[in-house]
N, CA, C and O of each residue as an XYZ file, in Angstrom:
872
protein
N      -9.100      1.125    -23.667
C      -8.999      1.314    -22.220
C     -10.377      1.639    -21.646
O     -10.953      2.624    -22.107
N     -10.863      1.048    -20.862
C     -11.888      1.450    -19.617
C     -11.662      2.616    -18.992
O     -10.570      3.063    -18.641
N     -12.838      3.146    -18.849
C     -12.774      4.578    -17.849
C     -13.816      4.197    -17.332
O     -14.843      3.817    -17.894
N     -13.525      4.308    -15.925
C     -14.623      4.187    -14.662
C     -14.739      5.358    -13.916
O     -13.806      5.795    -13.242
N     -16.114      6.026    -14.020
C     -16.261      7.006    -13.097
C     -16.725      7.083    -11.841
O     -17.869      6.760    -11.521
N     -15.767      7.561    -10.986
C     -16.302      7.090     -9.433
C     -15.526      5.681     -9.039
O     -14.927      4.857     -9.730
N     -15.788      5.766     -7.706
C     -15.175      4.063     -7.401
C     -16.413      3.374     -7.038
O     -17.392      3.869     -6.481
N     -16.211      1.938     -7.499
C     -17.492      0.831     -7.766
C     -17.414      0.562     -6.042
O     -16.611      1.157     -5.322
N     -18.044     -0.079     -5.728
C     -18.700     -0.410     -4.232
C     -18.020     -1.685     -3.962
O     -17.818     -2.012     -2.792
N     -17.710     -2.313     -4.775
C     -16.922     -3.451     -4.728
C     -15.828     -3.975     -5.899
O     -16.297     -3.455     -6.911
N     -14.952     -4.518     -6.203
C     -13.782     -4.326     -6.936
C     -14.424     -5.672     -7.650
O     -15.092     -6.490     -7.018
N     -14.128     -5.779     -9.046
C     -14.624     -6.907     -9.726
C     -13.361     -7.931    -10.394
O     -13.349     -9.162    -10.410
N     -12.415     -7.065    -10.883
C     -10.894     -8.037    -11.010
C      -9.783     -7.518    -10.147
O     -10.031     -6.484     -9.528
N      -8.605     -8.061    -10.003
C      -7.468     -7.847     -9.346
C      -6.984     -7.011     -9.901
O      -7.057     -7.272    -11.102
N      -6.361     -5.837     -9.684
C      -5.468     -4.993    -10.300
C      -4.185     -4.376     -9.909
O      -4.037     -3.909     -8.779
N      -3.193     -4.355    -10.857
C      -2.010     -3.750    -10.634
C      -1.947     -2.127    -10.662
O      -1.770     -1.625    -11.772
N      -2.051     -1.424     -9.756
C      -2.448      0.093     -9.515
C      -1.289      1.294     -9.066
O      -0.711      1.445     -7.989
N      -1.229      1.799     -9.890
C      -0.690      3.288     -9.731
C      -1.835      4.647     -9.137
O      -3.015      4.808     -9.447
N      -0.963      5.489     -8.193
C      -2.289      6.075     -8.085
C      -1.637      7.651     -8.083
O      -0.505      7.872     -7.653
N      -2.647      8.854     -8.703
C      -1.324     10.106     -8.860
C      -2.535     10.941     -9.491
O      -3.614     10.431     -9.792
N      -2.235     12.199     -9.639
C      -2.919     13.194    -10.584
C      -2.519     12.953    -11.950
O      -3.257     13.279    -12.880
N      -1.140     12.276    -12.176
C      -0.444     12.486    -13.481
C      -1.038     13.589    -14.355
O      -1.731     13.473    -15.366
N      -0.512     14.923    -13.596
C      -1.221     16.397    -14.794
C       0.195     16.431    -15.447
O       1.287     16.844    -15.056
N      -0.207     15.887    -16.496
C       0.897     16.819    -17.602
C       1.474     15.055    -18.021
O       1.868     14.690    -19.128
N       1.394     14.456    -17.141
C       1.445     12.804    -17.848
C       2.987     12.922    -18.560
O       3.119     12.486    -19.703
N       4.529     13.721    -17.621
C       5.592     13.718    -17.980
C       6.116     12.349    -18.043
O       5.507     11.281    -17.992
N       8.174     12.754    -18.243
C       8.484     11.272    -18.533
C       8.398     10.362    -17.405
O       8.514      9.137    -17.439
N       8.170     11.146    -16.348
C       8.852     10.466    -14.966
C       7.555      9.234    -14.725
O       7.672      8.020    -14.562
N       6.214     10.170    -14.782
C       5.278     10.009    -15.328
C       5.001      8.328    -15.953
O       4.469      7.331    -15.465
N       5.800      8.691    -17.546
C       5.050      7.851    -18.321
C       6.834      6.297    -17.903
O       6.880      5.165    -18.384
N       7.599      6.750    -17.221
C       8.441      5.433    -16.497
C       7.522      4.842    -15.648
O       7.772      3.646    -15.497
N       6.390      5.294    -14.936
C       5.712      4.733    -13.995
C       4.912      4.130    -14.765
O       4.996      2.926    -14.519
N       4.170      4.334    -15.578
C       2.928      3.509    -15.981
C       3.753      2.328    -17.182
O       3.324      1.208    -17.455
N       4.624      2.773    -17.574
C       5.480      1.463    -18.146
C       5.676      0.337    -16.843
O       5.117     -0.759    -16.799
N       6.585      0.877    -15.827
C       6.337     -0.272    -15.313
C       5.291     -1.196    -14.687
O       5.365     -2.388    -14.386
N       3.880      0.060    -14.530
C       3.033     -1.056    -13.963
C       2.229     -1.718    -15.255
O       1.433     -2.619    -14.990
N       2.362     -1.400    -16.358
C       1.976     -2.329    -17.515
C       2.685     -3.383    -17.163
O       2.262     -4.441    -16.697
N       3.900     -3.040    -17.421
C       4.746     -4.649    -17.234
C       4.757     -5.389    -16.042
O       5.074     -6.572    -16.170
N       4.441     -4.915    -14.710
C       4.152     -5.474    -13.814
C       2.225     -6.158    -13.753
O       1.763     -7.039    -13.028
N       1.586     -5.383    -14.727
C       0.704     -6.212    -15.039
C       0.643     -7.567    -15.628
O       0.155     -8.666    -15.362
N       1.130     -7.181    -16.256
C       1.276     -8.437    -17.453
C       2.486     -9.710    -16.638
O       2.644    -10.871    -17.014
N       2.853     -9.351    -16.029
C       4.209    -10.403    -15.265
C       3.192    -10.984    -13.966
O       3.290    -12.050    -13.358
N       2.594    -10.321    -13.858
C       1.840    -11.291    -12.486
C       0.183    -11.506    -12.970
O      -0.646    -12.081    -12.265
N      -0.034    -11.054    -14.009
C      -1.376    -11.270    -14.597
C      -2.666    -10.612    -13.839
O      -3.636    -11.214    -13.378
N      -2.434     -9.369    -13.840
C      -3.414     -8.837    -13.646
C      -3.965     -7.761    -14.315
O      -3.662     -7.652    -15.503
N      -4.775     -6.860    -13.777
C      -5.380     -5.633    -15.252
C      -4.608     -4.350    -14.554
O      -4.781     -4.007    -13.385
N      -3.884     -3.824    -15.324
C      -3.471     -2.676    -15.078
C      -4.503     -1.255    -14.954
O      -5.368     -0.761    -15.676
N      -4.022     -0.985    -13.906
C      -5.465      0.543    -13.749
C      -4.353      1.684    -13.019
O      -3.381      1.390    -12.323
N      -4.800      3.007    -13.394
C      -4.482      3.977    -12.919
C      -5.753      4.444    -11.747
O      -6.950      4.208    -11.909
N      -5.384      4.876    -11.024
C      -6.401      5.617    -10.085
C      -6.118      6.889    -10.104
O      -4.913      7.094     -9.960
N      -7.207      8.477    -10.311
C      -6.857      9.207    -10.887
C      -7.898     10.174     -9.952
O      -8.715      9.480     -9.347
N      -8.010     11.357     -9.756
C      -8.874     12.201     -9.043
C      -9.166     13.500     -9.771
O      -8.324     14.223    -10.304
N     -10.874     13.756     -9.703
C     -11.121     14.856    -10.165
C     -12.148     15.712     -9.363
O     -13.134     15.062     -9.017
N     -12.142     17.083     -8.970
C     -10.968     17.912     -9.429
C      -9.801     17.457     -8.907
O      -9.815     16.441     -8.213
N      -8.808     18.034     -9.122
C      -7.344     17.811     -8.647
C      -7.499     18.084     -7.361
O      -8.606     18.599     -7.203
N      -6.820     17.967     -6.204
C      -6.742     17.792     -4.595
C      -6.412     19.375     -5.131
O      -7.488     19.967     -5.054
N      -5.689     20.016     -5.485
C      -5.243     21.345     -5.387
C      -6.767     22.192     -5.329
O      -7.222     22.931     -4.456
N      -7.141     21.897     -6.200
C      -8.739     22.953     -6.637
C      -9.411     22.449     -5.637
O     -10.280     23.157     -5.128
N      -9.205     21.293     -5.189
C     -10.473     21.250     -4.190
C     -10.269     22.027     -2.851
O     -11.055     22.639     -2.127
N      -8.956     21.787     -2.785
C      -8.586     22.956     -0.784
C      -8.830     23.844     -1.148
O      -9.501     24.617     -0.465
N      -8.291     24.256     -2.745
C      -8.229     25.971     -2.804
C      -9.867     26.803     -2.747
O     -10.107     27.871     -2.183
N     -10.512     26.222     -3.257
C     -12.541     26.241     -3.237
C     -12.611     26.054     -1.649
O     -12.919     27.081     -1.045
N     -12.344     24.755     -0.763
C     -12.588     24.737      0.909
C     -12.093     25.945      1.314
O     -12.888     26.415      2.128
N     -10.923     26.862      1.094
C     -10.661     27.364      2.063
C     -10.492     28.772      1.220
O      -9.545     29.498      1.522
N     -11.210     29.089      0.381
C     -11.712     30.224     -0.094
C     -10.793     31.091     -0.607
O     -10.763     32.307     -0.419
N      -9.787     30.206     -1.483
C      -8.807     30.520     -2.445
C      -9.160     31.579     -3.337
O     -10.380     31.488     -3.471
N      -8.748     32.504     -3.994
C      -9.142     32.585     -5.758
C      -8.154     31.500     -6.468
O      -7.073     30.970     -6.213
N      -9.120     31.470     -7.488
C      -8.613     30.475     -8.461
C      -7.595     31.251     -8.781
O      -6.626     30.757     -8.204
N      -7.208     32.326     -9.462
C      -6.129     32.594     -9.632
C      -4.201     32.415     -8.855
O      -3.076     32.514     -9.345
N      -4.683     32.154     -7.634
C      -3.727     32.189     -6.961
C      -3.362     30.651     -6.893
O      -2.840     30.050     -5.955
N      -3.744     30.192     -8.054
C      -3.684     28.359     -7.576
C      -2.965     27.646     -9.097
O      -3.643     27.750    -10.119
N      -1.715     27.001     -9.171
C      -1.741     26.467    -10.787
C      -2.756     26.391    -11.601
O      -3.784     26.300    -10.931
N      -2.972     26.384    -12.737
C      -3.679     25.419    -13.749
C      -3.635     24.186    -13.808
O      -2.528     23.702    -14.040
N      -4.479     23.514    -13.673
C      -4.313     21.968    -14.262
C      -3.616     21.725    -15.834
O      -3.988     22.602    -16.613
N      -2.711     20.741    -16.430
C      -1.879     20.974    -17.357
C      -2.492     20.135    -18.483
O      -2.281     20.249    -19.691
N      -3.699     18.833    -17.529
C      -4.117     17.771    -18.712
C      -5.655     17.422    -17.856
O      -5.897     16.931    -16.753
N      -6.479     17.924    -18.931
C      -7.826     17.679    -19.216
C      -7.879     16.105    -18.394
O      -6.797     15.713    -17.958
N      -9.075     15.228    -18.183
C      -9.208     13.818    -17.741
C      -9.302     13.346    -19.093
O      -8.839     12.208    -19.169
N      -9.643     13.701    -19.976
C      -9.159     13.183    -21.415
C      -8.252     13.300    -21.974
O      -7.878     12.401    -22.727
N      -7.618     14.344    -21.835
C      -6.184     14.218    -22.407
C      -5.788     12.842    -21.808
O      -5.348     11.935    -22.514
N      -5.992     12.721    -20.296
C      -4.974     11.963    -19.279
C      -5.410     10.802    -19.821
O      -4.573      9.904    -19.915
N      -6.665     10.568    -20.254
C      -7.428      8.840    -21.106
C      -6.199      8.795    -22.161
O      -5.488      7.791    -22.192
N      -6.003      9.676    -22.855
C      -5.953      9.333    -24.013
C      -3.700      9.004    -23.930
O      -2.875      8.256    -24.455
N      -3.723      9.896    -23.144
C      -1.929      9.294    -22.465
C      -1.676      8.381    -22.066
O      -0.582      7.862    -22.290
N      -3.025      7.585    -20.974
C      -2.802      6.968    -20.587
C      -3.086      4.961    -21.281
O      -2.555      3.860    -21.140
N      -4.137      5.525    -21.946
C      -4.289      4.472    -23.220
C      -3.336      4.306    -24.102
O      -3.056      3.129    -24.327
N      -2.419      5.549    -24.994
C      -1.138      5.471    -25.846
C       0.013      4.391    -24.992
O       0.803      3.710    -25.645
N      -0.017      4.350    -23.591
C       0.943      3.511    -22.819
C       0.887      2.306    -22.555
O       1.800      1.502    -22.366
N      -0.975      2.092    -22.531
C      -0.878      0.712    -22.830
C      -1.973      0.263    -21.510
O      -2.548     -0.803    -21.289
N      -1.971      1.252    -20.947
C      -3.237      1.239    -19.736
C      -4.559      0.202    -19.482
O      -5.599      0.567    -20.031
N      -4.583     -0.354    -19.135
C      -6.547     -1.052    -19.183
C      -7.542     -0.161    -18.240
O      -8.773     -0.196    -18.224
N      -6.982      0.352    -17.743
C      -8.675      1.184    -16.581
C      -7.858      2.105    -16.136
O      -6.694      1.995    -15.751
N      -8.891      3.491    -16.253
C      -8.366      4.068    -15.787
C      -9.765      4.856    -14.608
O     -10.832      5.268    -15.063
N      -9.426      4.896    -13.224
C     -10.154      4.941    -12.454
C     -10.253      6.267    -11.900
O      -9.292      6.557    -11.188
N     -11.225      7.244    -12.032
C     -11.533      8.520    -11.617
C     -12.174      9.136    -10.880
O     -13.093      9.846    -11.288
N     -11.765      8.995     -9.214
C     -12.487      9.386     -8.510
C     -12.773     10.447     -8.319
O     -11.886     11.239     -8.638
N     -14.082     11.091     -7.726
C     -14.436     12.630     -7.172
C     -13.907     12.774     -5.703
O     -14.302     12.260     -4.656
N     -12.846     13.673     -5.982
C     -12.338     14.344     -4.681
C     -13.107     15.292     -4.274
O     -13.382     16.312     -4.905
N     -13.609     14.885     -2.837
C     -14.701     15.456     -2.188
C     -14.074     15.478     -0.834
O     -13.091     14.919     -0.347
N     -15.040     16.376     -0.356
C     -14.756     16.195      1.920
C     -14.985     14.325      2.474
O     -14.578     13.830      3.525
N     -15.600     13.774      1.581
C     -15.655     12.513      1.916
C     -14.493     11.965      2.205
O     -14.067     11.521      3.272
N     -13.716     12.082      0.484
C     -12.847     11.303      0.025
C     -11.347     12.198      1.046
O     -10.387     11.558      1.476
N     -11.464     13.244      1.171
C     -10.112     14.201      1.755
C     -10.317     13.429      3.311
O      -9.338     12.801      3.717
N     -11.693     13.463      4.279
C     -11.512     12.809      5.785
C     -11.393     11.160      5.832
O     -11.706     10.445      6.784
N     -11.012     10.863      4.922
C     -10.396      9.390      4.885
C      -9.407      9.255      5.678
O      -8.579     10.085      5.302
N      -8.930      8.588      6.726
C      -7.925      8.130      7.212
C      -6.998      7.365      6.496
O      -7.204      6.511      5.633
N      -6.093      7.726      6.903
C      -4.747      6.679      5.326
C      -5.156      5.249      5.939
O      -4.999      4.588      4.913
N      -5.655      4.130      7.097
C      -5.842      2.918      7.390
C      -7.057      2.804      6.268
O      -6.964      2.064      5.288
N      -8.255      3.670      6.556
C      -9.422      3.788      5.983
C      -9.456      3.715      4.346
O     -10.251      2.873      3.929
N      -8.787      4.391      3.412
C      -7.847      4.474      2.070
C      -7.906      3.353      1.941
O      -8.788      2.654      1.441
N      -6.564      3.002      2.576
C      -5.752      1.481      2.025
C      -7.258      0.223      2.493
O      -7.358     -0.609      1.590
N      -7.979      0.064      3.270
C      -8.295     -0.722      3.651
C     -10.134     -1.012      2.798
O     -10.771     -2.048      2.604
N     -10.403      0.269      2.529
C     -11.598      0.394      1.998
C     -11.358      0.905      0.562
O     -12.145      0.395     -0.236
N     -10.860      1.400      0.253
C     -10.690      2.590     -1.150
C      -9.973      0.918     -1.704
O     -10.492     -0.196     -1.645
N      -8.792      1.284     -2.159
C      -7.699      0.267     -2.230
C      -7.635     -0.959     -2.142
O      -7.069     -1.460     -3.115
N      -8.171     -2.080     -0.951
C      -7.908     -3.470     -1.448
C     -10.031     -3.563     -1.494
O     -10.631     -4.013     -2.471
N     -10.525     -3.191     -0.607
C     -12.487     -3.740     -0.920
C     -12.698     -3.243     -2.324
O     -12.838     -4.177     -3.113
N     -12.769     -1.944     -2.918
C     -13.361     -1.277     -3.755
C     -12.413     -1.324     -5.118
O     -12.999     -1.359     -6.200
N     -10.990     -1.326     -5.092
C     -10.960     -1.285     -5.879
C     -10.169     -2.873     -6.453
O     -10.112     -3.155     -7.650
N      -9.502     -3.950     -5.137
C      -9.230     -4.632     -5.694
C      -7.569     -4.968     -6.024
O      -7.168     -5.848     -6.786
N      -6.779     -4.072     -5.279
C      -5.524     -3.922     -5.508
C      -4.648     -5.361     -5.304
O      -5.029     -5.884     -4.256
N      -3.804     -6.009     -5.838
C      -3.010     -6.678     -5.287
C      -1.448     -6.317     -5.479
O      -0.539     -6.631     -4.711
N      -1.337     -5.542     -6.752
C       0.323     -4.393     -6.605
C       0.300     -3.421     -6.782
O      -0.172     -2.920     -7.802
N       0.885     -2.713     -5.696
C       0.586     -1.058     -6.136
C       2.201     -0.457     -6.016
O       3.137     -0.923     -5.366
N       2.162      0.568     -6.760
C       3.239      1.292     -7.452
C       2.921      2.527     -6.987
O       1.743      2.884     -6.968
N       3.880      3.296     -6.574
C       3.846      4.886     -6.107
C       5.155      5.231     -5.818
O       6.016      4.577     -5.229
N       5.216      6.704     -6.465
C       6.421      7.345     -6.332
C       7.299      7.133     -4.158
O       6.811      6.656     -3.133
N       8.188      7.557     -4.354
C       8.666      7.285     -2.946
C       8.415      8.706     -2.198
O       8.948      8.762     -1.090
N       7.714      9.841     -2.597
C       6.837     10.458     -2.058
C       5.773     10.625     -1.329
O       5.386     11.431     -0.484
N       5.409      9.748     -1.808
C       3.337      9.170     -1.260
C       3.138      9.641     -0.437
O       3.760      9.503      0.617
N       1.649     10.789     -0.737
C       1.226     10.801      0.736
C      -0.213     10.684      0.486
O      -0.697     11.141     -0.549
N      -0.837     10.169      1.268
C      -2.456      9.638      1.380
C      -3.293      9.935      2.371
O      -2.689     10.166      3.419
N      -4.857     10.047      2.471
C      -4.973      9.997      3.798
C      -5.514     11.250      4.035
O      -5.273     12.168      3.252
N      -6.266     11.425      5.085
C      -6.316     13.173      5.776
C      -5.363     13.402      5.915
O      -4.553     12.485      6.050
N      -4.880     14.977      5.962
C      -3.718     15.584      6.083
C      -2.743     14.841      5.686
O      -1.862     14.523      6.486
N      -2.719     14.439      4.424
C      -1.644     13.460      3.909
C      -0.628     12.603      5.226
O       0.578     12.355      5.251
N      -1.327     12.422      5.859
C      -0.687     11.377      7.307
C      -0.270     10.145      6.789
O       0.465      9.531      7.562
N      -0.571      9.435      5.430
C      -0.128      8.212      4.510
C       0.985      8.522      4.088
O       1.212      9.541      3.435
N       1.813      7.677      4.413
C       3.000      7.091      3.546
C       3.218      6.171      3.136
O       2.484      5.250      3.496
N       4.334      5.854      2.154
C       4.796      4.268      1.990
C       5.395      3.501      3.033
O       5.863      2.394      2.766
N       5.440      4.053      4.421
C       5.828      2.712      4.897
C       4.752      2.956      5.884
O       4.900      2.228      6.865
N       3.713      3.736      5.959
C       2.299      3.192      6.073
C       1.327      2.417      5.301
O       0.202      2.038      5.627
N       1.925      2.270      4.302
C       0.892      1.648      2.832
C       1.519      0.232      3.208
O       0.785     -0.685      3.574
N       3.054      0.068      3.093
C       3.909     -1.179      3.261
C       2.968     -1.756      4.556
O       2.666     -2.950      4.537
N       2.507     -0.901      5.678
C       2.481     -1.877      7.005
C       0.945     -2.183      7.345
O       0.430     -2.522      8.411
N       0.324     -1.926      5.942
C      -1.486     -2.164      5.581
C      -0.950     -3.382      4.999
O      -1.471     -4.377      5.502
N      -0.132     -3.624      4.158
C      -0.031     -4.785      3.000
C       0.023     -5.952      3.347
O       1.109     -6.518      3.473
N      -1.230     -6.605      3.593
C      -1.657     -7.745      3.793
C      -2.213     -8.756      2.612
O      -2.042     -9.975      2.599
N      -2.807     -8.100      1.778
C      -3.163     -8.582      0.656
C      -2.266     -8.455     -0.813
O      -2.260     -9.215     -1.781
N      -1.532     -7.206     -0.578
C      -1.240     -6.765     -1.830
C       0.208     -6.962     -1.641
O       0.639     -7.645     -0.712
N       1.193     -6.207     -2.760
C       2.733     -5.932     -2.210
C       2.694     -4.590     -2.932
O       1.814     -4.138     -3.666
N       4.021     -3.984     -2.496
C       4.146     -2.412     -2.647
C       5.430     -2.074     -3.493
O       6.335     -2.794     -3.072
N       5.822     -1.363     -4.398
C       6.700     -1.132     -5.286
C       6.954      0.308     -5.129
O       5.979      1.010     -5.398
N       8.220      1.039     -4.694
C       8.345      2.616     -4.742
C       9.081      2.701     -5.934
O       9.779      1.805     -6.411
N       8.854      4.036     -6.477
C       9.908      4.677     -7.245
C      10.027      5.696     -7.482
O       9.129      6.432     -7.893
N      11.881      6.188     -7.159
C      12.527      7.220     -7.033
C      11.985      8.074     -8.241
O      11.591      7.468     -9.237
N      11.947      9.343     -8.207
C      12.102     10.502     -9.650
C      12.987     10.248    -10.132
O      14.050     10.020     -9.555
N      12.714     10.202    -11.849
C      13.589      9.889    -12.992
C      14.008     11.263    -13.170
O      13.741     11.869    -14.208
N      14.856     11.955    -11.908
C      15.367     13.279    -12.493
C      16.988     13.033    -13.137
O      17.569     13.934    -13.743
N      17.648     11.558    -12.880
C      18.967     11.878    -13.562
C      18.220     11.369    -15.243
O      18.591     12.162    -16.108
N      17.537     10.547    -15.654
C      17.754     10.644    -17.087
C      16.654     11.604    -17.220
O      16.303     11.047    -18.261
N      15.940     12.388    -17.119
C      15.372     13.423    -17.297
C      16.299     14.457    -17.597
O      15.994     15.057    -18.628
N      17.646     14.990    -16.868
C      18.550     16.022    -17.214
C      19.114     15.562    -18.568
O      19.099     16.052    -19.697
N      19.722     14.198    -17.920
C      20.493     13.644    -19.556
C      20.403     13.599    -20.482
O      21.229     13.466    -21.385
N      18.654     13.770    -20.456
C      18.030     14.432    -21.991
C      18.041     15.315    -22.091
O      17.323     15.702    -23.013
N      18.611     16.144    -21.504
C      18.676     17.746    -21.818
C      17.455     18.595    -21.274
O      17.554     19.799    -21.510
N      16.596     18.289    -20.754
C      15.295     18.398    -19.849
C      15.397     19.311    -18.648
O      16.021     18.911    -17.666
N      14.808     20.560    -18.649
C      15.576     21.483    -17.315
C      13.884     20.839    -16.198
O      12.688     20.651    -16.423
N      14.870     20.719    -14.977
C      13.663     20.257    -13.963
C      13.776     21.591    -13.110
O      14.668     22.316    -12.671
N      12.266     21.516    -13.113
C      11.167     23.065    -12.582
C      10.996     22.471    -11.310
O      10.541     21.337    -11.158
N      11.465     23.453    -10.111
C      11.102     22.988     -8.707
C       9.594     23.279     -8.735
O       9.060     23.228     -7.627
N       8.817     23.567     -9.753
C       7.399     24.209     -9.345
C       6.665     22.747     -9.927
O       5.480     22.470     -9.738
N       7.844     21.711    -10.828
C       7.105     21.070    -11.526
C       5.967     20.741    -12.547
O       5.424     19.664    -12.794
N       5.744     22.155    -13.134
C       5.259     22.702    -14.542
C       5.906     23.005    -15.753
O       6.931     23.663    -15.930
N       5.096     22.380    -16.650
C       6.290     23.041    -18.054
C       5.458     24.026    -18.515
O       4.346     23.778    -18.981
N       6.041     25.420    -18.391
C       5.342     26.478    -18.750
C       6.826     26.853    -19.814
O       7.941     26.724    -19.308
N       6.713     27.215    -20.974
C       7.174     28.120    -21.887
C       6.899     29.770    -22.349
O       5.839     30.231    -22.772
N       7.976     30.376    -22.167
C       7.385     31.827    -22.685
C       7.159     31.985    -24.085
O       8.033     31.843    -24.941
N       5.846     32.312    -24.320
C       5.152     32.689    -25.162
C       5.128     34.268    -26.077
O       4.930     34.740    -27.197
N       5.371     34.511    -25.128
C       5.034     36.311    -25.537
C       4.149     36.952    -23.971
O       3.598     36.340    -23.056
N       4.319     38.217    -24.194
C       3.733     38.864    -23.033
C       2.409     39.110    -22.384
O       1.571     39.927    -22.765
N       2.323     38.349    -21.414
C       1.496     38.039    -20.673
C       0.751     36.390    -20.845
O      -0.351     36.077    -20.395
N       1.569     35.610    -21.514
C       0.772     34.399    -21.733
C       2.043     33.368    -21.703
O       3.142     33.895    -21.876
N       2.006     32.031    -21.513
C       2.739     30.912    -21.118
C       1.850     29.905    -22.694
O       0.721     29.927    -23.184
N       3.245     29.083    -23.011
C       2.814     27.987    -23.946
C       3.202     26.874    -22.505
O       4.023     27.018    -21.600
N       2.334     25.902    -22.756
C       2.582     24.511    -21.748
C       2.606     23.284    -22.940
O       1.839     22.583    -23.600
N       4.220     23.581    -22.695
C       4.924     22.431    -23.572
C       5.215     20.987    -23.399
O       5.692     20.341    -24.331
N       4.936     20.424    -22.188
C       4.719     19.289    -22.156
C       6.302     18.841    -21.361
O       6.600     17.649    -21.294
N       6.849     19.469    -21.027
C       8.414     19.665    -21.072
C       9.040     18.132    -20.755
O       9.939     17.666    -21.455
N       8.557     17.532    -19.812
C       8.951     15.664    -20.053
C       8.377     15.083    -20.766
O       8.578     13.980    -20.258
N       7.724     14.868    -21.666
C       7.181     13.970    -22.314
C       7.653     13.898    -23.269
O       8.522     14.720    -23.557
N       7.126     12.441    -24.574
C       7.896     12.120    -25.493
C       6.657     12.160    -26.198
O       6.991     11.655    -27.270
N       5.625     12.391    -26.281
C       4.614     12.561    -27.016
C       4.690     13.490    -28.961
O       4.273     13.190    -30.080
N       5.424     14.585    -28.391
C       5.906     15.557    -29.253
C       5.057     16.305    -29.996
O       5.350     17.483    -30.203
N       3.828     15.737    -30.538
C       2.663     16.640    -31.271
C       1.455     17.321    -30.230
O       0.450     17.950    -30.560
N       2.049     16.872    -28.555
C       0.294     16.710    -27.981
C       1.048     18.078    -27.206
O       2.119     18.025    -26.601
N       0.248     19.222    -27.382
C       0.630     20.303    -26.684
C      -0.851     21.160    -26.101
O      -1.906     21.039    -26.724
N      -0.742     22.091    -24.736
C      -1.914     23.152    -24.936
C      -1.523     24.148    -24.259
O      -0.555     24.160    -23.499
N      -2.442     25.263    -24.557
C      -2.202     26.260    -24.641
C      -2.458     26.943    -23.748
O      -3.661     26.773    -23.548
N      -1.875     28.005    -22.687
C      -2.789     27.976    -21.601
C      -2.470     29.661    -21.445
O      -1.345     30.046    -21.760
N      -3.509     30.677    -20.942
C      -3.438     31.948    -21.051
C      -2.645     31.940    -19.368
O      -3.076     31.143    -18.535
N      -1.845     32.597    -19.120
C      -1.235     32.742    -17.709
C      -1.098     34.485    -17.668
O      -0.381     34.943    -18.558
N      -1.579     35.257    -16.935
C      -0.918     36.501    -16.111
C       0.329     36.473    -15.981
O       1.033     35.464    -15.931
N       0.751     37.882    -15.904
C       2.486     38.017    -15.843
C       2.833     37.241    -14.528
O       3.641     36.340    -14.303
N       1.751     38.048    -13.579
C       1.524     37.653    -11.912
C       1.841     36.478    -11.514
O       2.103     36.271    -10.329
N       1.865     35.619    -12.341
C       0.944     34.010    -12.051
C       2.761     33.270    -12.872
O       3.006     32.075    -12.709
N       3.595     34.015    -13.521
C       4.813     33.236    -13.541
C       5.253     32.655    -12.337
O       4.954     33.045    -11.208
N       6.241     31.358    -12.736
C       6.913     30.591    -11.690
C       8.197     31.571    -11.209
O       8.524     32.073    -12.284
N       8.796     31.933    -10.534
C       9.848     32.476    -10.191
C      10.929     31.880    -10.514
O      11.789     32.650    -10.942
N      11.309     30.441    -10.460
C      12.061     29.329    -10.606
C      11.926     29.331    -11.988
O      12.942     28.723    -12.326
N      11.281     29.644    -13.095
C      11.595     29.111    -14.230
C      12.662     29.580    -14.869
O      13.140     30.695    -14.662
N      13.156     28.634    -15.796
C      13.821     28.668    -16.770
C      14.001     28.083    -18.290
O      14.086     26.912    -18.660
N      14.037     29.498    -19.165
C      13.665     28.838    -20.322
C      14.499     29.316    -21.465
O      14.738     30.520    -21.377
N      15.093     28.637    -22.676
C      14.839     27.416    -22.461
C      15.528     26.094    -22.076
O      16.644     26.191    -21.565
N      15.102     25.111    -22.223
C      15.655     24.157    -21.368
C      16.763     23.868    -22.220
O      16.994     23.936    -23.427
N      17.860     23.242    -20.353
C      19.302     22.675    -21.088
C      19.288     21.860    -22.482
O      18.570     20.915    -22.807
N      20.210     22.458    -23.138
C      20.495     21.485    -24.313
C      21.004     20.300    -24.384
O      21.867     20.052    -23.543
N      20.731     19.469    -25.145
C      21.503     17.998    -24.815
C      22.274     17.700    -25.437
O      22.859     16.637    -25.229
């Protein structure tokens, strides 16, 4: 797999594009990048993830004079996320720097410059969430009513076969495990990976309220 750092100034092949933090690279996750493999390969183009670093979270929380503490952890390194995202079958994976540049983008500006000049898009895939853009003002049926060049694919959260596996879903959307006192194991809690785990020191403070552990049995 290709890793491109930064976005190129001009897009050099066509690509079938997903675009997301994927931290923690769950199942819901790894249903998405299955299908845009296979939607690569069905219309012949190079499959790429588009990916941002730091995470949009760390970056407001630094603008607007957060402590880090009061902010999640990130769950997967940009290498971990290479190396998830290569096991799936990935060709590029594209890593932009989230900056004040990249945040006063207009969602027209995004789709029109980011997206089909730079990077080349002709199918893009995104949860039916999407939001893009300054003040996340992007949606999918703002992305749908840019799509002149490309076409657009949503998809729902895989939360019913996620339960059916016995999988408890976290409204905080972290898999944090209790460890012992004062520290969290981050177990990966959707994924099918099974050996790839890390370890992460958490404050009592800093638990999810919503959690529950451990997860339903199947």
């Amino acid at each position: 797999m290709r890793i491109v750092r930064g976005l190129p100034a001009v897009a050099d092949v066509p690509l079938a594009l997903t675009i997301g933090n994927f931290d923690g690279v769950h199942r819901g996750h790894q249903v998405m990048l299955e299908r845009l493999c296979e939607a690569a390969e069905d219309l012949r183009l190079e499959s790429a993830v588009l990916t941002f670093d730091p995470h949009p979270r760390e970056y407001f929380a630094r603008a607007s004079n957060v402590a880090s503490t009061s902010t999640s952890p990130r769950l997967s390194t940009v290498r971990a996320k290479a190396e998830y995202f290569a096991a799936l079958g990935v060709s590029r994976m594209i890593v932009a720097r989230f900056n004040a540049e990249l945040a006063a983008l207009s969602p027209v500006t995004f789709v029109d410059d980011i997206l089909v000049r730079r990077l080349g898009a002709r199918w893009i895939l995104v949860g039916d969430d999407f939001r893009f853009g300054r003040a996340r003002a992007g949606d999918i049926s703002l992305l749908r009513g840019q799509a002149k060049t490309f076409t657009v694919e949503d998809m729902a959260p895989v939360k019913e076969e996620m339960l059916a596996a016995g999988y408890e879903i976290l409204q905080s959307g972290h898999g944090y495990g209790a460890a012992g006192d004062g520290e969290f194991v981050y177990f990966d809690t959707l994924a099918d990976f099974g050996t790839i785990f890390e370890l992460i020191q958490i404050p009592k403070e800093r638990r999810e309220p919503d959690f529950v552990w451990p997860p339903a049995a199947s």
